[in-house]
C-alpha positions in Angstrom: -101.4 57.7 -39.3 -98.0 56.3 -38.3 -98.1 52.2 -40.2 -96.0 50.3 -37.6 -93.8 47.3 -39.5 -94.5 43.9 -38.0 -91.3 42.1 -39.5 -89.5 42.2 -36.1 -92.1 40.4 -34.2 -92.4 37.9 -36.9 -88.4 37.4 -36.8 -89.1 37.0 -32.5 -92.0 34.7 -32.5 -90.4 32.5 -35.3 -86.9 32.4 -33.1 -88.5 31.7 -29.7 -90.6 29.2 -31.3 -87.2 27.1 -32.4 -85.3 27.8 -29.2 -88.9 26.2 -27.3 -88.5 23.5 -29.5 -84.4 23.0 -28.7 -86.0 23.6 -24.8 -88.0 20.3 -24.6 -85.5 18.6 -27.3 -83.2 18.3 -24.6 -83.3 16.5 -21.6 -84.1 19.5 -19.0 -82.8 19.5 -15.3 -85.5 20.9 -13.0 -84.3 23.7 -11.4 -86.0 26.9 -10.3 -83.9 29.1 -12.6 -85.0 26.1 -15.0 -88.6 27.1 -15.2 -88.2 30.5 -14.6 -85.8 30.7 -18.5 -89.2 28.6 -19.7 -91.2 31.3 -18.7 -89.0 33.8 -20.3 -89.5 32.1 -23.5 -93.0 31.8 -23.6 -93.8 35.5 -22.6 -91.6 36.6 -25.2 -93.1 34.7 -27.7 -96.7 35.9 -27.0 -95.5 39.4 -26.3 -94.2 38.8 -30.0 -97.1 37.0 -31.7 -99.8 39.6 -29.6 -97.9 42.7 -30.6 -98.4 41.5 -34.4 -102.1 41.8 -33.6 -101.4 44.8 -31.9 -100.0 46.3 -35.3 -103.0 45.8 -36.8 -105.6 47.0 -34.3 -103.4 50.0 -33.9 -102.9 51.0 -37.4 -106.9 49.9 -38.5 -108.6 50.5 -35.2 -111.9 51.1 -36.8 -111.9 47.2 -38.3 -112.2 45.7 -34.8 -114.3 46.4 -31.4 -112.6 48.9 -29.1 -112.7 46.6 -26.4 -110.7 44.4 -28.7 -108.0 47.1 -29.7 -107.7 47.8 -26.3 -107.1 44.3 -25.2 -104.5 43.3 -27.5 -102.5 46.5 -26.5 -103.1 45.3 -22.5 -102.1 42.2 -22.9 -98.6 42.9 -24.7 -97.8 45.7 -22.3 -97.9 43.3 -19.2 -96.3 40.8 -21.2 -93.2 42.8 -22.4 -92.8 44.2 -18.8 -92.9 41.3 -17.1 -89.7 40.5 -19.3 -87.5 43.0 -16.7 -89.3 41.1 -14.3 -89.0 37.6 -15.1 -84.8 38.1 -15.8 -84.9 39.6 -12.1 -86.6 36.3 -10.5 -84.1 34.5 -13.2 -81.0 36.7 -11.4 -82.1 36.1 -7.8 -82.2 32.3 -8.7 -78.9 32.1 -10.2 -76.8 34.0 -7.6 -78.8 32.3 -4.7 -78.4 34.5 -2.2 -80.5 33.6 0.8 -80.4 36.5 2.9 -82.1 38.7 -0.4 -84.7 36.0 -1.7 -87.7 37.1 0.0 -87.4 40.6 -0.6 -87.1 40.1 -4.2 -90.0 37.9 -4.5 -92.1 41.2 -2.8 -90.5 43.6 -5.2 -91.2 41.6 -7.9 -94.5 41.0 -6.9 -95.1 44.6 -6.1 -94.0 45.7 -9.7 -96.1 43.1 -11.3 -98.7 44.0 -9.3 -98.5 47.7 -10.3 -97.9 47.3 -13.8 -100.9 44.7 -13.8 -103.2 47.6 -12.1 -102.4 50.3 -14.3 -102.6 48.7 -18.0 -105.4 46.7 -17.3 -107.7 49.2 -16.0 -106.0 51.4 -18.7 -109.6 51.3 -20.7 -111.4 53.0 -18.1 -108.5 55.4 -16.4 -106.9 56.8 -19.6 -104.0 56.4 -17.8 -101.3 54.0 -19.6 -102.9 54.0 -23.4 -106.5 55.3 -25.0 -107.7 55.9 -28.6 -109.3 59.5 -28.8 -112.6 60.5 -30.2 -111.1 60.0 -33.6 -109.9 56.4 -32.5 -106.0 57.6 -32.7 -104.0 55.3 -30.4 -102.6 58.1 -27.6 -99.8 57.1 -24.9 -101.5 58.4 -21.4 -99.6 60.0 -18.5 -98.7 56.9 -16.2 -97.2 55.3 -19.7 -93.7 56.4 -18.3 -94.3 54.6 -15.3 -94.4 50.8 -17.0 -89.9 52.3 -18.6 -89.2 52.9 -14.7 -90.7 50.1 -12.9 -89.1 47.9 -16.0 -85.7 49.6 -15.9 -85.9 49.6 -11.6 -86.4 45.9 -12.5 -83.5 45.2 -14.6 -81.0 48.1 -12.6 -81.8 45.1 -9.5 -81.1 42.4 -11.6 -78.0 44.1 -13.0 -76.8 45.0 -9.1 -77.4 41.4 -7.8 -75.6 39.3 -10.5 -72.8 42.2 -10.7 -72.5 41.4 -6.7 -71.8 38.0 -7.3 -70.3 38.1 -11.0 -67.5 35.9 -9.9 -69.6 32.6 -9.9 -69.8 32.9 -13.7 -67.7 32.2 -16.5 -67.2 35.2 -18.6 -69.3 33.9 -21.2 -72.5 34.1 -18.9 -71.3 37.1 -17.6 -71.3 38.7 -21.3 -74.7 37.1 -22.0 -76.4 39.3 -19.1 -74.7 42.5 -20.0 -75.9 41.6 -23.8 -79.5 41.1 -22.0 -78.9 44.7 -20.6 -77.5 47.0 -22.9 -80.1 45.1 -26.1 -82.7 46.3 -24.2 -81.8 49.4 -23.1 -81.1 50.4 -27.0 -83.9 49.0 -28.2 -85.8 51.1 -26.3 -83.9 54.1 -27.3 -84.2 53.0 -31.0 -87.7 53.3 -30.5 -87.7 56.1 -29.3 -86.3 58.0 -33.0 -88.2 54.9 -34.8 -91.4 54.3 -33.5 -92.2 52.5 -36.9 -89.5 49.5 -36.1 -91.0 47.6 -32.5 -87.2 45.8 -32.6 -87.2 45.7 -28.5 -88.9 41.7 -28.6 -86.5 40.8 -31.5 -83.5 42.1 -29.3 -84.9 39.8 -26.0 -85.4 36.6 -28.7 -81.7 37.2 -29.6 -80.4 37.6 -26.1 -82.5 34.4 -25.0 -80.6 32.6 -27.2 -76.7 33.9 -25.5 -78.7 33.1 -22.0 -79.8 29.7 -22.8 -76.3 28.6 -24.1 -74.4 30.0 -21.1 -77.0 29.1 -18.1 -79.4 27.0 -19.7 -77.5 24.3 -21.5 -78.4 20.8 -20.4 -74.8 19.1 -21.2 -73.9 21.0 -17.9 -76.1 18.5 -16.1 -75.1 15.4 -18.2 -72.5 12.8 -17.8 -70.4 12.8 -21.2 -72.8 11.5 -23.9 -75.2 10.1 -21.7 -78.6 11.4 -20.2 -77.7 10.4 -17.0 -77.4 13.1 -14.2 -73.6 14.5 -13.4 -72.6 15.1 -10.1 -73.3 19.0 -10.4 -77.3 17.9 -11.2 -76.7 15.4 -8.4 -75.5 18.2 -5.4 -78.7 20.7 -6.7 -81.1 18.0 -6.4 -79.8 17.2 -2.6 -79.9 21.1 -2.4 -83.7 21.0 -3.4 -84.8 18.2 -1.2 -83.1 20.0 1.3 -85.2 23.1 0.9 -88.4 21.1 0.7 -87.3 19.0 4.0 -88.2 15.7 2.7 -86.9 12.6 3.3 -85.3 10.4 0.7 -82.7 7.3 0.2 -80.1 7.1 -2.0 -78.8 3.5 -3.3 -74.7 4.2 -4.0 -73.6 2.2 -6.2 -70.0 1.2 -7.0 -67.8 -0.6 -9.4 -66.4 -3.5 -7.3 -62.6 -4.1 -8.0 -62.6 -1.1 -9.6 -58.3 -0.4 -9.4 -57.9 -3.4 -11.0 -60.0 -2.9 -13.7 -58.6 1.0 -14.3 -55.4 -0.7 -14.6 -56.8 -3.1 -17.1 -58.5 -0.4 -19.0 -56.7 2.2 -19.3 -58.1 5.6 -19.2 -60.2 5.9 -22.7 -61.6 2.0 -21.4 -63.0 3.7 -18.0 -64.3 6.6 -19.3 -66.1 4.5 -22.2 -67.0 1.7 -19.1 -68.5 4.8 -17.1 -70.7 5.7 -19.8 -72.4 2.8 -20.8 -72.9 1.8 -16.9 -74.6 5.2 -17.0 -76.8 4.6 -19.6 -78.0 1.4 -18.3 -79.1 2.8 -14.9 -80.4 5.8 -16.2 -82.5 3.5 -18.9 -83.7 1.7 -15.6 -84.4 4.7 -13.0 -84.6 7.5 -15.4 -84.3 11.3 -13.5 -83.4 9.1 -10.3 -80.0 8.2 -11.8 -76.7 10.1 -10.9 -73.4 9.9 -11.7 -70.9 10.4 -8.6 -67.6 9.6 -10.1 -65.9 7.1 -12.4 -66.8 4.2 -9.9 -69.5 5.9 -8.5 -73.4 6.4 -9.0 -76.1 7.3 -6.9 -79.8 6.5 -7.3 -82.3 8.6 -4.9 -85.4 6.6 -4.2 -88.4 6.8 -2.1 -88.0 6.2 1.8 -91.6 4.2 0.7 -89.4 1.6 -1.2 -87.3 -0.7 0.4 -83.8 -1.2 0.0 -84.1 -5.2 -1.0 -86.3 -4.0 -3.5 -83.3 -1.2 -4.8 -81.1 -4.0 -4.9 -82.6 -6.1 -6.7 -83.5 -3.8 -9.7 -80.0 -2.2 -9.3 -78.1 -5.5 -10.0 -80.3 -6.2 -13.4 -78.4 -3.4 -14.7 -75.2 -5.6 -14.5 -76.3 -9.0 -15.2 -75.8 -8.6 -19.0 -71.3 -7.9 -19.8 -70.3 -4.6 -21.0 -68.8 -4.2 -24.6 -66.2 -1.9 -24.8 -64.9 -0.1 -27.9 -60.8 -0.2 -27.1 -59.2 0.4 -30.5 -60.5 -1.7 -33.2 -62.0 -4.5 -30.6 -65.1 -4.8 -28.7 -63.9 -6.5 -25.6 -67.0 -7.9 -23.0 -66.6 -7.0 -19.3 -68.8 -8.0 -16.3 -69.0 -5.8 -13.9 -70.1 -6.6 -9.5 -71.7 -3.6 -7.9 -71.1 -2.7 -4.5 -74.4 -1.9 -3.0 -74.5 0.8 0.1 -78.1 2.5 1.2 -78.2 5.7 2.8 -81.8 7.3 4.4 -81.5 10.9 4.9 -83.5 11.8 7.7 -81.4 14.9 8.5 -82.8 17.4 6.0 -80.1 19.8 6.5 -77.5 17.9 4.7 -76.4 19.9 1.7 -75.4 18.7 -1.7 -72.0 19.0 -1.3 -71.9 17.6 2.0 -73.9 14.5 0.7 -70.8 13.9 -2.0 -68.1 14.0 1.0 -70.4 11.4 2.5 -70.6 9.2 -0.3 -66.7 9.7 -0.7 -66.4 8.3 2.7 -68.4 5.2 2.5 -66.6 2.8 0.8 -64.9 1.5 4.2 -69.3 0.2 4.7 -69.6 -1.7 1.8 -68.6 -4.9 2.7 -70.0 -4.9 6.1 -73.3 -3.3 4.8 -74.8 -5.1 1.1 -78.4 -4.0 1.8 -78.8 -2.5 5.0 -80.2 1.0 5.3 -77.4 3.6 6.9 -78.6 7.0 8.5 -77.0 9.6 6.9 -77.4 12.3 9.8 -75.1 9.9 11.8 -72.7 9.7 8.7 -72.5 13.2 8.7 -71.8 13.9 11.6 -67.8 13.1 12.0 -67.4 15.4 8.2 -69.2 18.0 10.1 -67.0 17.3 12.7 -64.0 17.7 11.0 -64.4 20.9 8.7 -65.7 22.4 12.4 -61.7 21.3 13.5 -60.3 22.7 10.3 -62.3 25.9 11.0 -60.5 26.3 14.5 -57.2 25.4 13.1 -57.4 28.1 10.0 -58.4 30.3 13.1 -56.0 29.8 15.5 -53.0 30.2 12.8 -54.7 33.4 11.8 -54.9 34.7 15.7 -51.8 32.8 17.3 -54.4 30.4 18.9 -51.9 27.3 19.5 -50.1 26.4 23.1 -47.1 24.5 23.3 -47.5 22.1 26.1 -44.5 21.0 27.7 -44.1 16.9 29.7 -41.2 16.2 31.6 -39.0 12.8 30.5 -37.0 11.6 33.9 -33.2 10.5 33.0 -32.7 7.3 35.0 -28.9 7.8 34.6 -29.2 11.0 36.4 -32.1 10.5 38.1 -33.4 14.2 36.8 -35.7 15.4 34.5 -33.0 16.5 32.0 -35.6 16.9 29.0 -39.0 17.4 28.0 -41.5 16.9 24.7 -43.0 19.6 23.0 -47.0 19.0 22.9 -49.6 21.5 20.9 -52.9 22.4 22.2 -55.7 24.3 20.3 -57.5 26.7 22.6 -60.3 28.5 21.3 -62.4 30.6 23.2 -65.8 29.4 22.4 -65.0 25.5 21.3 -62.9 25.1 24.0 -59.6 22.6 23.8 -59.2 20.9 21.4 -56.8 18.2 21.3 -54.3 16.9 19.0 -55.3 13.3 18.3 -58.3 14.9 16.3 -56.9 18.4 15.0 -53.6 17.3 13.7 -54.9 14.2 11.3 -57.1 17.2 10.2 -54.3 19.4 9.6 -52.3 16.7 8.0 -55.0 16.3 5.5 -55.6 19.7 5.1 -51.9 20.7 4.2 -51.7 23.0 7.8 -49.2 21.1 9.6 -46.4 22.5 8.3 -47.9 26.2 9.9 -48.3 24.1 12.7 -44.8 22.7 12.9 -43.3 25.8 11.9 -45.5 27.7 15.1 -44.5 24.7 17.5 -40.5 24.9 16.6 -40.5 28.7 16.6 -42.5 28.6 19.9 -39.7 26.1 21.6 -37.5 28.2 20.6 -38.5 31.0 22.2 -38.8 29.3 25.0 -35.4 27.7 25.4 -33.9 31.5 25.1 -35.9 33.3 27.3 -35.7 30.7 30.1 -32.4 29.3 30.1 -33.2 25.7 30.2 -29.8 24.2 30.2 -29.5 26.1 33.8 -32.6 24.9 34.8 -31.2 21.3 33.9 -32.8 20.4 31.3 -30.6 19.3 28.0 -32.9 19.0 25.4 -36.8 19.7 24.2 -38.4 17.0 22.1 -40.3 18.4 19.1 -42.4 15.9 16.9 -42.4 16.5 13.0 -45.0 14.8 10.7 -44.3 12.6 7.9 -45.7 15.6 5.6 -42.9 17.9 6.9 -39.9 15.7 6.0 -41.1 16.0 2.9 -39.8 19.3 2.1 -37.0 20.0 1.0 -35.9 23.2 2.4 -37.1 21.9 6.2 -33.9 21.6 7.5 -32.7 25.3 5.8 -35.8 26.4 7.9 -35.4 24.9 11.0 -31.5 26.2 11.4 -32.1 29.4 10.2 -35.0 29.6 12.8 -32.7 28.1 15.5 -29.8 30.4 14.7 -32.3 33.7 14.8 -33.1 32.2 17.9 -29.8 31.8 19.4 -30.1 28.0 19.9 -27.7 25.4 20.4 -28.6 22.8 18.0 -28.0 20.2 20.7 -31.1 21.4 22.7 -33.2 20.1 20.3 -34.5 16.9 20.1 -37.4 15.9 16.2 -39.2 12.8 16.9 -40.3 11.6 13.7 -43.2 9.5 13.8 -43.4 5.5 11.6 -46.2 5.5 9.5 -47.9 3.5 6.7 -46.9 6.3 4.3 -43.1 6.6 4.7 -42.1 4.2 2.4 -39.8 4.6 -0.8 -38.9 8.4 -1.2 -40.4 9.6 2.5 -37.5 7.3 4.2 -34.9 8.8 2.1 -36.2 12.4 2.4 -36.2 11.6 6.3 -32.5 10.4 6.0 -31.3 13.6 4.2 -32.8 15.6 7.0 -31.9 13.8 9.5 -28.2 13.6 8.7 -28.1 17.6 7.5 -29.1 18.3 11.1 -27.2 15.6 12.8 -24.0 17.8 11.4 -25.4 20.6 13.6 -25.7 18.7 16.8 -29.3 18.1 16.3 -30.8 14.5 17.9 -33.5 12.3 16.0 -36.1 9.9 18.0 -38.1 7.4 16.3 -41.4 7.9 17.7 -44.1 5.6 18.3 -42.0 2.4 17.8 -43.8 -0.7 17.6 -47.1 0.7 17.1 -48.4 -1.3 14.0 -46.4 -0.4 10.8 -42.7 -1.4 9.4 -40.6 -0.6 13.1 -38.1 -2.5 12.6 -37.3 -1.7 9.2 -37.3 2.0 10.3 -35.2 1.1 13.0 -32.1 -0.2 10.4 -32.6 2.3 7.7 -33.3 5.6 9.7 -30.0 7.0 12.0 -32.1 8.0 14.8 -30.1 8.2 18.1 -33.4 7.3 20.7 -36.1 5.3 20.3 -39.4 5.8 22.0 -41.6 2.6 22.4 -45.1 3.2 22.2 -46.9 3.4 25.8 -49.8 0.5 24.2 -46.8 -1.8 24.6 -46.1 -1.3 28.0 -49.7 -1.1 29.3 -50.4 -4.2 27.6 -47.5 -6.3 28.8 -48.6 -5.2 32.3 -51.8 -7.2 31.4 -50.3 -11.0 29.9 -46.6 -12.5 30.1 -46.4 -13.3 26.0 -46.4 -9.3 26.0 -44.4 -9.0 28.6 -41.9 -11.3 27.1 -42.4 -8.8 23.7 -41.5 -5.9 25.8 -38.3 -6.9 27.3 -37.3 -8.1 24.1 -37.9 -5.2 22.1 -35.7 -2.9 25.0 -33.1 -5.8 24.8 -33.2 -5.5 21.1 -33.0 -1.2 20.7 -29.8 -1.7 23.3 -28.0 -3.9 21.3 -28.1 -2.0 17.8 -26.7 0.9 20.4 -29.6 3.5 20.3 -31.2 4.8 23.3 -34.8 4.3 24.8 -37.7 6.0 25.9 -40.9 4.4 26.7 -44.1 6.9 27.4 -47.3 5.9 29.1 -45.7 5.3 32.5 -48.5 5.7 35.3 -47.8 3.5 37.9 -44.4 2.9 40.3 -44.6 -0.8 39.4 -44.2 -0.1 35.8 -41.1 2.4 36.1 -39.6 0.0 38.3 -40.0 -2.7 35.5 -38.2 -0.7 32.6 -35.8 0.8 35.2 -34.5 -3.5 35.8 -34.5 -3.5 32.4 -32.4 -0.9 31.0 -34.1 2.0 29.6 -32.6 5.3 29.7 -35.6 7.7 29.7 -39.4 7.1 31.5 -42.4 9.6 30.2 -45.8 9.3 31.9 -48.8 10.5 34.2 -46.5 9.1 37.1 -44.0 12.6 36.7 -46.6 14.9 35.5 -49.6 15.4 32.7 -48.1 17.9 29.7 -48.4 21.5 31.7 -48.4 24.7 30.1 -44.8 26.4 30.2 -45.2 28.1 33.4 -46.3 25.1 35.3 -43.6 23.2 33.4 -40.9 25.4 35.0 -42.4 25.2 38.6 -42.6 21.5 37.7 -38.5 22.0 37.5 -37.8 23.9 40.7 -39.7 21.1 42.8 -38.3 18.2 40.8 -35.6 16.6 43.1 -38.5 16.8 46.1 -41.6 15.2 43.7 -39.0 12.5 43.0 -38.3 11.7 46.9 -42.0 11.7 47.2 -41.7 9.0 44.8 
């Protein structure tokens, strides 16, 4: 009779036993994948600790009852099959992908279901395992069946996490493959050495690789602290998502909190994060989250109230801080800012929930414990990656329009030049227009595709339709802030130009004043503007007197026109101190020689008004809305008779 070694087993059961213990050591984020790995361990440890029995029963079957032999053998067949078909739950939940989820579960089922029907019915059937007349343990005909549904099992598994192998580092990548190929030649081992049952050795060895590359709970921990990261934070959203319930989260953040990184330095916040952790994950335990250096979030119960929150949220910075920097312990107090947010709208993802947080510090100091909606919050992010979408869409398919609206010369008395205005068409959101895409682009890093498309577009059309005999001198094309700040722009725009054909001195950049061109921007706007000001090219200053430094642009930029902003005008139509602003700003432009253009005309009275007072060029409703190019040039052929009209 063939004596089966049990030393393998003992090795298994006494290896999962110390990687259960490391398991509830740690602090454990819940997670379905989570308590799928626990399940993992525990079957391979009593598939381990059973098959020792089974040794014995097996080798000395006349010692015990039969129902007894054949119980021990049942039990540690299911077991060491349901391995395959625990690591393909464990798969499906670690790749995520939606579309699949449901079908696994009913395969999964289905196999457990078949192996369960087979080996524990085996006593009666014959069909899996038996002991003969002479009580010799015999392998039946279906035994084959439990190797294929196990290897259809793992060959799933293996297809799945192949199919989305680039989520993983290659570490967990390894630790699969190890998972695959130690039981595959295990099984062939066995096959040559029926004596050494090495197969739940192998899976206790694997375990271990797998609970170091997927399991390990520093992954969910801020530094040193048991306090949840941002990464636990976005999965726990994602969960409450899936189970549609509402919740409130309390955001904390560190008030003054520039100041105090400057004060710190970098070791002092990281060390001043911590221990801010540690208190509020001492106070609301698996509640607790950290969000970013300045940043934690608490979720609570919609049952409890936000004054409540508050309250127990500032105890955790009544006491100072003590701060290791160097060789000193230096005390710090620390004032939260408190901000509550009740998510009603349970389709808001993790990561969408961080962008939120990201963007509510603007609420703090209106909001201290007020309860904001985050469906309504959520909203405007939505909002924008739905424009960013578009924009990525319309570069890909050529889906921008360059407007065109004319500007009447008052010396002439014609409309001797026109701006350059970008639409977004799309075919299913409709326009879009560019007070909301182009801030997105601008944050996004597309404008310079944008620019590039709108300068190339003008271009085209100044060649192909002759402007300068249509009368019109120059086209106005704005630039952003973001594209004076390359370098090689001005290489760009005359080599485009010259493939083009153009003279230099049909186009017209308006550069727009910002908060953000200060320092370096104004002097990468200088060098642009006077490379291109050798070629014949004319600057505007865009936008003047709309709320940032004008004036200050005004002396340090060479721009040759100046285009007060229409909010000006319309408001000096409205008040005489404004209207005293107005005619002083015109009076001022004239005297440091630079011409002016003033948009947002829509009524005869207010043409007439900057007409007395000097300006050179009026833009507005009154001539014409921006018109695609072709309504543009039979804009031009009717021109002298719209002007009569007038």
């Amino acid at each position: 009779m063939l004596q089966f070694r049990p030393e393998y087993c003992i090795a298994a059961s006494a290896a999962m036993l110390i990687l259960l213990i490391m398991f509830f050591m740690k602090r454990n984020y819940g997670m379905r994948s989570n308590r799928i790995f626990f399940l993992m361990l525990i079957d391979c440890f009593l598939a381990a600790m059973i098959n020792i029995s089974t040794f014995y029963v097996i080798s000395f079957p006349e010692r015990y009852p039969l129902w007894f032999c054949y119980a021990c053998n049942e039990v540690y067949l299911f077991l060491y099959n349901a391995m395959a078909v625990l690591l393909l739950l464990y798969i499906d939940s670690k790749t995520r992908i939606a579309s699949i989820k449901k079908l696994m579960r009913g395969i999964c089922m289905a196999i457990a279901l078949f192996d369960a029907l087979i080996i524990f019915t085996t006593h009666w059937t014959k069909l899996v395992v038996f002991y003969d007349e002479n009580l010799v343990y015999t392998h039946g005909p279906m035994m084959r069946s439990l190797y294929v549904t196990a290897f259809m099992s793992v060959a799933i598994a293996t297809a799945i996490f192949n199919a989305k192998h680039k989520m993983f580092n290659l570490y967990q990548v390894l630790s699969i493959d190890l998972f695959v190929v130690g039981v595959f030649a295990s099984v062939i081992f066995q096959l040559g050495h029926r004596e050494y049952v090495i197969s739940n050795f192998v899976c206790a060895m694997v375990l271990f690789f797998i609970y170091t590359a997927f399991e390990n709970q520093a992954y969910y921990l801020h530094g040193d602290t048991l306090c949840y990261n941002r990464r636990a934070f976005i999965k726990t959203v994602d969960l409450l998502r899936f189970k549609k319930e509402e919740y409130m989260l309390a955001i904390i953040r560190v008030a003054d909190f520039e100041n105090i990184r400057h004060s710190l330095g970098k070791m002092g916040v990281d060390d001043l994060s911590e221990r801010i952790a540690e208190r509020v994950c001492r106070k609301f335990g698996k509640s607790a989250y950290y969000i970013d250096l300045d940043c934690f979030a608490v979720s609570r119960s919609v049952s409890v109230g936000a004054g409540v929150s508050k309250k127990e949220i500032e105890s955790c910075f009544e006491e100072q801080y003590l701060l290791q920097l160097g060789d000193d312990e230096v005390p710090i107090r620390i004032e939260p800012d408190l901000c509550f947010v009740r998510v009603n709208d349970t389709d808001i993802s993790g990561s969408e929930m961080v962008e939120l947080i990201q963007k509510l510090p603007e609420h703090y100091s209106e909001y201290s414990s007020a309860v904001l909606y985050a469906d309504e919050l959520i909203k405007p992010i939505r909002r924008e990656k739905e424009v960013l979408r578009l924009i990525d869409k319309a570069i890909r398919n050529r889906g921008f329009v360059v407007y065109y609206q004319p500007i009447l010369d008052v010396e002439v008395g014609s409309f001797t030049c026109a701006e350059a205005l970008i639409r977004l068409k799309d075919e299913e959101a409709g326009l879009v227009g560019p007070e909301e895409f182009i801030p997105v682009a601008e944050k996004n890093g597309r404008i310079h595709e944008i620019g590039d498309y709108v300068f190339r577009d003008v271009c085209r059309f100044i060649r192909e339709n002759e402007i300068l005999s249509r009368g019109v001198n120059y086209i106005e094309i704005n630039l952003s802030p973001e594209q004076c700040n390359r370098v090689e722009l001005a290489n760009q725009l005359i080599t485009v130009a010259m493939e083009y054909g153009i003279d230099f001195r049909q186009i017209n950049l308006e550069i727009t004043e910002t908060a953000e061109m200060r320092g370096q921007g104004v002097r990468n706007m200088n060098r642009l503007i006077n490379n291109l000001h050798d070629r014949g090219v004319t600057f505007s200053l865009d936008d003047f007197g709309s709320g940032f430094a004008a004036i200050d642009y005004l002396i340090k930029l060479p721009v040759d026109i100046v285009k007060i902003d229409k909010g000006i005008l319309w408001q000096a139509m409205n008040d005489e101190p404004s209207m005293k602003i107005l005619k002083n700003t015109i009076r001022m432009i004239k005297e440091v020689g630079k011409k002016i253009v003033v948009e947002g005309i829509e009524t005869r009275e207010m043409a007439d008004l900057l007409i007395r007072n000097g300006c050179d060029y009026l833009q507005g409703y009154l001539y014409s809305r921006p018109v695609p190019e072709e309504e543009y040039l039979e804009f031009l052929s009717r021109s002298e008779e719209y002007l009569e009209a007038l």
